[in-house]
N, C-alpha and C positions, 0 to 999 in steps of 0.2 A: 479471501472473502467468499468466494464459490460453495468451498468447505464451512463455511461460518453458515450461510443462508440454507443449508443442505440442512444443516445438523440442526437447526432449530424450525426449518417449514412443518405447518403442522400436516403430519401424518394418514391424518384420518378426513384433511380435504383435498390434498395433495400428493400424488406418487412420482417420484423422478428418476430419471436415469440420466447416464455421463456419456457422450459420447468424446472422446479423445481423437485429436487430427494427428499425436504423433503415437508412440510404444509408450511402455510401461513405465510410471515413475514411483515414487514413495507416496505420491498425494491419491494415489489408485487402492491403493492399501485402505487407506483412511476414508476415502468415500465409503470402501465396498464395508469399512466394519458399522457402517451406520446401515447395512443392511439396502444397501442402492448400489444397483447394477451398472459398471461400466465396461463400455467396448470403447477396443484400441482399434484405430484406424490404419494404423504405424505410416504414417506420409514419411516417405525419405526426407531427409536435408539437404538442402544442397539441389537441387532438381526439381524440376516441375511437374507435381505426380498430382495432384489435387483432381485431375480430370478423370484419372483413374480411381481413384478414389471415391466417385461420385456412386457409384451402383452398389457398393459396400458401401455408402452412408443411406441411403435409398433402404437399402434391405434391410440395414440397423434398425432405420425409423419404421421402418413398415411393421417389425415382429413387435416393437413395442405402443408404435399407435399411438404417439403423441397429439394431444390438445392444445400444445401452447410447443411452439418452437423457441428457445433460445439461446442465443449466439452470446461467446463472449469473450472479449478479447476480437481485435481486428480479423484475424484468418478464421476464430471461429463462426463472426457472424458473417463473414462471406461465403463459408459452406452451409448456415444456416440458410440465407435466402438462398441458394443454388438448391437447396433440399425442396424447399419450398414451388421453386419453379418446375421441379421435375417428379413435385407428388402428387396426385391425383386428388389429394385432401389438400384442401384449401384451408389452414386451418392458421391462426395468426401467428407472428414472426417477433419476438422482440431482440434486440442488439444489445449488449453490456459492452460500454468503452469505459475504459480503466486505465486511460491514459492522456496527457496534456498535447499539445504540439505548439511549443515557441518558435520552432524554426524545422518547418518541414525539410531542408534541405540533411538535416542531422539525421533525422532517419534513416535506417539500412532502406537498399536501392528495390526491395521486394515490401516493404513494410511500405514506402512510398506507394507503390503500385496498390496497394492495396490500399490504403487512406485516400487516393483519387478515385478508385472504382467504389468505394463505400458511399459517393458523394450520388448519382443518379439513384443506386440501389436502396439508398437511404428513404430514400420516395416512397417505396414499394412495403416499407414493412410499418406494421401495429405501431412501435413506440421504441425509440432509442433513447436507452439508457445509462442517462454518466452518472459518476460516480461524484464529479463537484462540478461547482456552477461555472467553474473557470474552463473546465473540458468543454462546457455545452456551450459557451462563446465563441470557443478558437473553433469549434466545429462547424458550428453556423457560418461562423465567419469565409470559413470555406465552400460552404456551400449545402451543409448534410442541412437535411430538412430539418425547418426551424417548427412546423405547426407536432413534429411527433416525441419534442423531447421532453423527457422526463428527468429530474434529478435526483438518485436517492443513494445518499454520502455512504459509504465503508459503517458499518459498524461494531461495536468492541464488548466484549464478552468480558464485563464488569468482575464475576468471580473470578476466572481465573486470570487477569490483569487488576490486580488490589494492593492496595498499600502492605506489608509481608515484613511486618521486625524481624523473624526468622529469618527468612530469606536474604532480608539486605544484611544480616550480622555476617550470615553464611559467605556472601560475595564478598563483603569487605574485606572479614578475615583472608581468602582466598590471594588477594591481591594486597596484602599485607598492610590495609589501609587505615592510617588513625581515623578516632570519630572526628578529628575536626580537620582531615582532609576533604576538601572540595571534589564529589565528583563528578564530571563534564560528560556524558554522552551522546555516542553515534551509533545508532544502528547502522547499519546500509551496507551492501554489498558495493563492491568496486567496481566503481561504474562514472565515466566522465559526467551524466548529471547530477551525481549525488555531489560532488564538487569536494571532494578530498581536502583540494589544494586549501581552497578557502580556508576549511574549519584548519588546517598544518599552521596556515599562514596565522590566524586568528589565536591560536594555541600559544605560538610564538609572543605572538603580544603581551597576551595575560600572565603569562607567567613572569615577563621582568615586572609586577606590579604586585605579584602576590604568588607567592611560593609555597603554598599549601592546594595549591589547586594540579587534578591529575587527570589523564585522559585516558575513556574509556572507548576502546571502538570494536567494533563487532561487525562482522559479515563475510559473505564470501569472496576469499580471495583478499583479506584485509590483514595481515599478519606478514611476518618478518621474512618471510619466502617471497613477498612478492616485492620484486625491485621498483617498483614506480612511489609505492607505498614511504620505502626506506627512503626513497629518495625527496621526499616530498616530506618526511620528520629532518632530515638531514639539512635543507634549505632552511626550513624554519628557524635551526638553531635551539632544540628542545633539549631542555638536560635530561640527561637518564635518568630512567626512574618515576617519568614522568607520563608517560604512555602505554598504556595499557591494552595490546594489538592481539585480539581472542578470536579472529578468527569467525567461521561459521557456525555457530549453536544453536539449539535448538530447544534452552531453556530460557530464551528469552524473557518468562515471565517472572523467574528468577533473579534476573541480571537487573529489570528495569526498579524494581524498588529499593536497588542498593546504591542507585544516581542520585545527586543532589540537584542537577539541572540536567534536561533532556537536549539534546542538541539537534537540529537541521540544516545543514551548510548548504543542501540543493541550491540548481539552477533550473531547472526542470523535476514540477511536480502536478499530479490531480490532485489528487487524495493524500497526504502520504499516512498510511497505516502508525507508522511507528510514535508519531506524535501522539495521537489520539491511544495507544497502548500505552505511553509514558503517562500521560495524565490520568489514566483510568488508576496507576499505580500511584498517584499521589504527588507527579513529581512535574515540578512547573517547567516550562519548555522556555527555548529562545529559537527562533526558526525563521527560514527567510521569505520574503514575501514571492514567493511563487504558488502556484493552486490554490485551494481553499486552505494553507495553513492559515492562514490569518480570520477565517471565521470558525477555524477548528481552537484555537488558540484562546480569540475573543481576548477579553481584561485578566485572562489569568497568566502572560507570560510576555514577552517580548516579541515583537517583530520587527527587521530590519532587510535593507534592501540584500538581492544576492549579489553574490561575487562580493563583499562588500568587509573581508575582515577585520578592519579597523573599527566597524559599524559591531559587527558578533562580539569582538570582543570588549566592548565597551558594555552590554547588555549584560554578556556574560558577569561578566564586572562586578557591575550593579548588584544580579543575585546572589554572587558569590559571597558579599559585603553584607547581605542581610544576616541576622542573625538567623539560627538553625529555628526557634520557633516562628520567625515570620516567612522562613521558606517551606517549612512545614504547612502554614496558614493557607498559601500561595499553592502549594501542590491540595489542600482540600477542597481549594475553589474550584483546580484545574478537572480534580475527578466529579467535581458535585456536577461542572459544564458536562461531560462526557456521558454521566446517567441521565445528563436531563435530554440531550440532544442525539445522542449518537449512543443509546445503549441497542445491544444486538437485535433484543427483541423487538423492538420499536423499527428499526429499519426491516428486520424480514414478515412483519405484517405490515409493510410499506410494499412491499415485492408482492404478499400476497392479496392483498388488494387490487393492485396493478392485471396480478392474473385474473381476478373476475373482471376488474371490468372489460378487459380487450375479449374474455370469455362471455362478459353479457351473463353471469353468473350470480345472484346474490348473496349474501352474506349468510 
């Protein structure tokens, strides 16, 4: 999303630079060909170097002379206000949180440390920023100041996330899928909240009902090398043939208009991105009520509780059952919600409004 608001602020009121708390990744590439400068900080892992780190973040901001500080992500808005406190420019602070908290205790033991020191420090800055309304409860609810938040959702880059006959003929064929196989997808990398299990267990269901339906899943660490994965198709009881385990990609925008329904098994979510990509591609979702999926969703798709597979696959069901032009119908509703509410442009002159006024700047 960082990359998303970079690439469309406008230029000619706006100049920014990246500051990075750890080394070099792929996503440094791609800022720097939009012509905006980033410094690597490289914080080890594993160890507590942050304090060292502080006079090389100090001099970063110094050479470039920021007007508007902002943090994003938990570590990075606690080097933002730490930046704050030791520059001699007093100049305003805002936070990006881009993430839920159902159960503080799930947290890694440093990510905690850091979500209760956010909570006094949260006082001190312009305007914290979530990404859905559900983040900005569970925070308050802890404690982060409630008079400085702001909500402004993920948004999705309509061209290149669109409905694509090419494209979806292209996947199909790939996965050697008739036109009137059903297909079910999961973005998401592997990871205990995206809830693997559930959508296995839910997979499991659908399929003694209806046997044209097949699953598509995608992400890091999600493919036939990882033993938890295997073992979690193997419980469900899935015939072969039926699951379609691709692993990390990177043409995402490719894969999502050759689904027939969009999938979300999470138990923990803000925002989630994938959904709101799915629908921008035309393609109706079924997702579980955690973060804003259900005002991301609205009348064009399913929502049911989490952990709750009996509940997913009954949903699933439903769409699967529709005929191909009333899920067609269903996925125009789901994109026409996405441009009205959540298209790119509309959220990064939501951010750049936000920076005049904490700038006291006019339009």
């Amino acid at each position: 999303m960082l990359l998303r608001l970079l690439s469309r602020t406008d230029r000619s009121a706006f100049q920014s630079a990246v500051v990075t708390l750890m080394g070099e990744t792929d996503l440094d590439a791609e800022v720097r060909a939009l012509g905006i400068p980033v410094w690597n900080l490289n914080m080890a892992r594993g160890r507590v170097s942050g304090v060292r780190m502080l006079p090389r973040l100090r001099r970063t901001a110094t050479d470039f002379g920021p007007d508007v500080i902002q943090g994003w992500m938990y570590h990075g808005n606690t080097m933002a206000s730490a930046l704050r406190f030791l520059s001699r420019r007093r100049v305003p602070i805002l936070w990006s949180i881009h993430n839920s908290i159902y159960d503080l205790g799930r947290e890694k033991k440093t990510t905690r440390w850091i979500i209760r020191a956010g909570i006094p420090l949260s006082h001190f800055v312009s305007r914290v920023i979530y990404c859905s309304w559900m983040s900005a409860r569970q925070h308050v609810n802890l404690g982060y100041a409630s008079g400085r938040q702001v909500v402004i959702p993920n948004g999705f880059d309509c061209d290149w996330f669109r409905p694509n006959q090419e494209a979806r003929r292209a996947f199909r064929v790939s996965l050697n899928a008739a036109d009137s196989d059903v297909l079910i997808g999961l973005i998401a990398r592997h990871d205990p909240a995206k809830d693997h299990e559930t959508f296995f267990r839910a997979a499991g269901i659908i399929v003694k009902h209806q046997s044209n339906i097949r699953f598509v899943l995608v992400g890091r660490d999600v493919d036939q090398t990882n033993p938890s994965i295997v073992a979690m198709m193997k419980r469900a009881h899935l015939p072969a043939g039926h699951v379609h385990l691709l692993g990390e990609r990177k043409d995402v925008n490719r894969i999502m208009p050759g689904l027939d329904i969009g999938g979300l098994s999470s138990c923990s979510e803000a925002f989630p991105t994938v959904v709101g990509e799915a629908m921008a591609c035309g393609v109706p979702c079924v997702v579980t009520d955690v973060g804003d999926s259900a005002r991301i969703v609205g009348d064009t798709g399913h929502v049911v509780p989490p952990r709750d597979p009996e509940a997913l696959a009954k949903a699933w069901l439903h769409l699967a059952r529709l005929s191909g032009d009333d899920r067609e119908a269903m996925g125009r509703r789901a994109r026409k919600r996405i441009e009205q509410n959540f298209e790119l442009n509309t959220i990064v002159a939501e951010y750049e409004a936000l920076y005049r006024e904490v700038l006291g700047t006019p339009e």
